[in-house]
C-alpha positions as CSV (number, residue, x, y, z in Angstrom):
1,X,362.6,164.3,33.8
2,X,360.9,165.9,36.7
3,X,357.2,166.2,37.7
4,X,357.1,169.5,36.0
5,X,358.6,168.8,32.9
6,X,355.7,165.9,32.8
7,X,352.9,168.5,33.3
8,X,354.4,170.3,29.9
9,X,353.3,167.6,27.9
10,X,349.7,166.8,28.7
11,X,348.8,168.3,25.8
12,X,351.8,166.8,23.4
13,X,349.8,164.3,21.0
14,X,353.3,163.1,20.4
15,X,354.5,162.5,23.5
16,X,354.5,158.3,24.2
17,X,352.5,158.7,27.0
18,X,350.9,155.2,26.6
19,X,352.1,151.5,27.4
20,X,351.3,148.8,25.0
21,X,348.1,147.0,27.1
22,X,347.3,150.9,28.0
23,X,347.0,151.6,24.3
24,X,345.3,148.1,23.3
25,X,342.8,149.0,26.4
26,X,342.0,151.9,25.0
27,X,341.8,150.9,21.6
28,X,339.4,147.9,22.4
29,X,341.6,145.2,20.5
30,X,344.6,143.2,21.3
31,X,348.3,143.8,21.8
32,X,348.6,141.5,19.1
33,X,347.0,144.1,16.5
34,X,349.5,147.1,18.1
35,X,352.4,144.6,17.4
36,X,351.1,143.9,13.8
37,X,350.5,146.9,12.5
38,X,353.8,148.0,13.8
39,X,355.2,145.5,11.8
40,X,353.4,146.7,8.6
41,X,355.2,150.0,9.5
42,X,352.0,151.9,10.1
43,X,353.2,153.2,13.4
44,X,356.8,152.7,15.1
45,X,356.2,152.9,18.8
46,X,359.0,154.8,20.7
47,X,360.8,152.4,23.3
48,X,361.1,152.7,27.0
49,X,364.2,152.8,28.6
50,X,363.1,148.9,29.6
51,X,362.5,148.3,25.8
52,X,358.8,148.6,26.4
53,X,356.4,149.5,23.9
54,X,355.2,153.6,24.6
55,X,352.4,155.0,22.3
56,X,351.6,158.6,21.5
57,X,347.9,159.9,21.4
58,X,348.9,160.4,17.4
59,X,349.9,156.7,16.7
60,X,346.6,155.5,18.4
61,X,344.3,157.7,16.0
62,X,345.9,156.0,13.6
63,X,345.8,153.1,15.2
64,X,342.6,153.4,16.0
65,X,341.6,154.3,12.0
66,X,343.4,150.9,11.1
67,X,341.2,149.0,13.3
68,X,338.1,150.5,12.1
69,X,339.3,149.5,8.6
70,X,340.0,146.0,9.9
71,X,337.0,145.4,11.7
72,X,335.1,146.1,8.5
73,X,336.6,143.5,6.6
74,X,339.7,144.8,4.7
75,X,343.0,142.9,5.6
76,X,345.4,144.5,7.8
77,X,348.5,145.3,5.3
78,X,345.3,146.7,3.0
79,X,344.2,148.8,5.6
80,X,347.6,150.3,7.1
81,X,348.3,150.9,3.1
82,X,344.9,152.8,3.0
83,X,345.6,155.2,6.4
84,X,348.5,155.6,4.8
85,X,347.6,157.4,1.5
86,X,344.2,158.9,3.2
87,X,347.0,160.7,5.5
88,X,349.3,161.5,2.0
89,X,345.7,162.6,0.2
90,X,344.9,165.0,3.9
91,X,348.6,166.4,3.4
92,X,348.3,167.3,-0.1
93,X,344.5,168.8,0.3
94,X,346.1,171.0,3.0
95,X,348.9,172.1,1.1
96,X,346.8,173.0,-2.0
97,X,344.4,174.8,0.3
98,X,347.6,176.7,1.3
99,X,348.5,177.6,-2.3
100,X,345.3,178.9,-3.0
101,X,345.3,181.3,0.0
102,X,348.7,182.3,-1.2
103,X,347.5,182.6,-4.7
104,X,344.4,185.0,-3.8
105,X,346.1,186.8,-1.3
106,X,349.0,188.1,-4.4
């Protein structure tokens, strides 16, 4: 990838842009939580040609979402369960919405 080809994807929220202490940094927790809520499957970090860690801008909103959850109290398999279906429940609102703009439109 060259320098240009970089540039293209500033704006890519899913472009794994971030290391694993970048992310954790940025996130204000540990790597420990990144690594735990990857294993609860919330988020599946891409992997560097190293093997390292690389986070989109994406997977730390919902990162970011867990951790609110989590710093409130609720277990962390509760709360990656819970982003989960408050993404499923967003999905399905959006779809409907679509129907009913299809629906009127006819």
């Amino acid at each position: 990838m060259t320098a240009d080809d970089s540039f293209g994807r500033i704006d890519d929220d899913d472009y794994p842009a971030y290391t694993m202490g970048r992310a954790a940094e940025m996130l204000g927790t540990t790597q420990a939580f990144l690594r735990a809520i990857g294993e609860a499957r919330l988020i599946t970090p891409l992997r560097s040609a190293g093997g390292h860690r690389r986070y989109s801008r994406y997977q730390l909103r919902i990162a970011a979402r867990a951790r609110e959850l989590v710093d409130g109290g609720t277990p962390i398999l509760a709360a990656c369960r819970i982003v989960v279906l408050e993404d499923q429940l967003e999905e399905a609102q959006r779809i409907n919405a679509e129907s009913a703009g299809s629906t009127t439109a006819a």
